[in-house]
N, C-alpha and C positions, 0 to 999 in steps of 0.2 A: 173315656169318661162318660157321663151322663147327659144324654140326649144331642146321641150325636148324628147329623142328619144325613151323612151318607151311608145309615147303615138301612138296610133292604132287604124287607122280609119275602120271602119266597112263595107263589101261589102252591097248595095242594098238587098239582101236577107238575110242576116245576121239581119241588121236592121231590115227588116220587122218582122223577125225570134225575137230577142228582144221584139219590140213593142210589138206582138202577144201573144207572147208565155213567153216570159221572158229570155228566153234562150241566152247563150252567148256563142261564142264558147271557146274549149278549151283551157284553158292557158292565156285568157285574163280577165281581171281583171274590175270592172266595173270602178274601176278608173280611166285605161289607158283610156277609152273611154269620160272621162265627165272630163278631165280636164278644164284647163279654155277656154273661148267657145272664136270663133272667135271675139265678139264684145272685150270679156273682154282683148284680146290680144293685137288688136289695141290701145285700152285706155292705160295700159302699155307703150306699145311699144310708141307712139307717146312724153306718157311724158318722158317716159328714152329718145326724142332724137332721137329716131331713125326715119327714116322717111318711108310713107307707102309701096312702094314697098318693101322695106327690110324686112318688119313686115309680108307680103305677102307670101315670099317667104319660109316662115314657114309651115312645112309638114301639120299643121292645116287646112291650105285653099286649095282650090278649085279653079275653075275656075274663080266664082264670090265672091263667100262667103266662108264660112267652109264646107269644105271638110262632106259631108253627109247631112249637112244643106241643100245645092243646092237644092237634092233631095226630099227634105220633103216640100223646098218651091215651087218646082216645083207640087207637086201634089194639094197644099194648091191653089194654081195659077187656075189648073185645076178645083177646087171646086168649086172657085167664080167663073170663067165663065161661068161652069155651072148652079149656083144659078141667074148666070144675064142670062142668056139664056131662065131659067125655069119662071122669072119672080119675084122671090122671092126677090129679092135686086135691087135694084135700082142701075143707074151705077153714082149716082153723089158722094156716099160718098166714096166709092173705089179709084176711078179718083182723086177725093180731097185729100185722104189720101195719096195715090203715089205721086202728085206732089207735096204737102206739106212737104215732105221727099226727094224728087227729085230735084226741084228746087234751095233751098239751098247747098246741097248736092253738083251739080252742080258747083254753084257758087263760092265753095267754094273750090272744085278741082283746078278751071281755077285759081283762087287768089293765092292759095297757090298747086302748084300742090309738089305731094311729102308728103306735110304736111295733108293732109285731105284724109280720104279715099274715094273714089270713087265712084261715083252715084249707079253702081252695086252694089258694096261691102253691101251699106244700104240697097239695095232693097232684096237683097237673103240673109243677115242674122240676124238673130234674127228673133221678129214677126212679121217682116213689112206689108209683106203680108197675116198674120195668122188676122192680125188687119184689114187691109185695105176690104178684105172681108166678116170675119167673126165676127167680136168682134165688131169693128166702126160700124155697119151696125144692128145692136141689135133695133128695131124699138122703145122697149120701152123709152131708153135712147136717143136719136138721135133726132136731129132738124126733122123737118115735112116739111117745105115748098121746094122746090127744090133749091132756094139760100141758104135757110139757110142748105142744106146737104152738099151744096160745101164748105160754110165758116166754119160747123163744122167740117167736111172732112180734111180740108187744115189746121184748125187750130191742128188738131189730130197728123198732118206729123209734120207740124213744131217745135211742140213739142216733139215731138217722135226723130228728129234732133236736137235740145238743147237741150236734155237730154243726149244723146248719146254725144254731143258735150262738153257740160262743167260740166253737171251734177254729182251726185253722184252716178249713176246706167249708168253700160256701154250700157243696152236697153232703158228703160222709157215708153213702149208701156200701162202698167194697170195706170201710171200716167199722159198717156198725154190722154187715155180716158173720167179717171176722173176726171179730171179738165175740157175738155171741153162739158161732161155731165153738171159742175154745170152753162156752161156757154150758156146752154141749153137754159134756159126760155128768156136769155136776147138776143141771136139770135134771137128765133122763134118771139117777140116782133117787133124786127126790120127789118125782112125778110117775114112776114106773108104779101100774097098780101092782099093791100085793097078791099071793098065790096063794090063795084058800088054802089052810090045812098048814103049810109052813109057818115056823119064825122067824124074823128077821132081826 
């Protein structure tokens, strides 16, 4: 449930110490650490009624997101701009997938503020950014042409925000991939530039 107080968030080296190694410190349990994740909170919380800041102010979260999550998406963040820096990612499906999660997000704050969680909130937790430049960016599965990365990009966010939104999963990130994977051949069709000289 909500706001439950043996759950124990983990220092930055602690974590690491975890991921690494396995290791937990003493006296904590791996339970207290994996209870339900900030996404699944909000979903709760919003339908009991309650409204976002209230849901927020649960030792859970953090700044933006859940409390440790920041962290992990802050270095995830770090990756991709490195892989767009190195050249290995293009920067249209990233940008596409943020603002396709951002936008509504947004919009949906200013309409109902109280009632939707916050443009941050989407973007530092869960896989937003695990997907935006590491998962959506899979060259195999992914539109080719440069429009068709934005359309699949943006279509990836928006979905990844109606799922989160009314869905039956408080993330939706491996379902909004795969659905706009199957929607693949039918982009690249209609985004592929034409070939001077041919008709189509």
């Amino acid at each position: 449930g909500m706001g439950d107080l043996d759950y124990q968030g983990l220092t930055l080296m602690q974590s690491i110490g975890y991921v690494l190694a396995g290791n937990l410190p003493d006296g904590v349990s791996l339970d207290a650490i994996t209870r339900a994740t900030p996404l699944d909170s909000v979903r709760g919380g919003l339908r009991d009624m309650q409204i976002f800041p209230e849901i927020r102010s649960d030792p859970l979260f953090g700044d933006f997101g859940g409390r440790g999550w920041e962290w992990i998406n802050n270095f995830i963040a770090l990756g991709g701009f490195w892989l767009l820096y190195r050249g290995i990612i293009r920067w249209q499906i990233p940008t596409a997938v943020l603002a396709g999660v951002l936008a509504p997000a947004t919009v949906a704050s200013l309409l109902q503020p109280g009632l939707a969680p916050t443009p941050g909130f989407h973007l530092f937790s869960g896989a937003t950014l695990l997907c935006a430049f590491f998962i959506a960016t899979d060259p195999v599965s992914a539109a080719t042409s440069p429009l068709g990365r934005l359309v699949y990009g943006f279509g990836i966010g928006l979905l990844i925000w109606a799922i989160r939104t009314w869905g039956g999963y408080p993330d939706g990130v491996a379902f909004a991939v795969l659905l706009m994977n199957m929607a693949v051949p039918a982009i690249d069709r209609y985004t592929r530039p034409r070939i001077m000289g041919h008709r189509r």
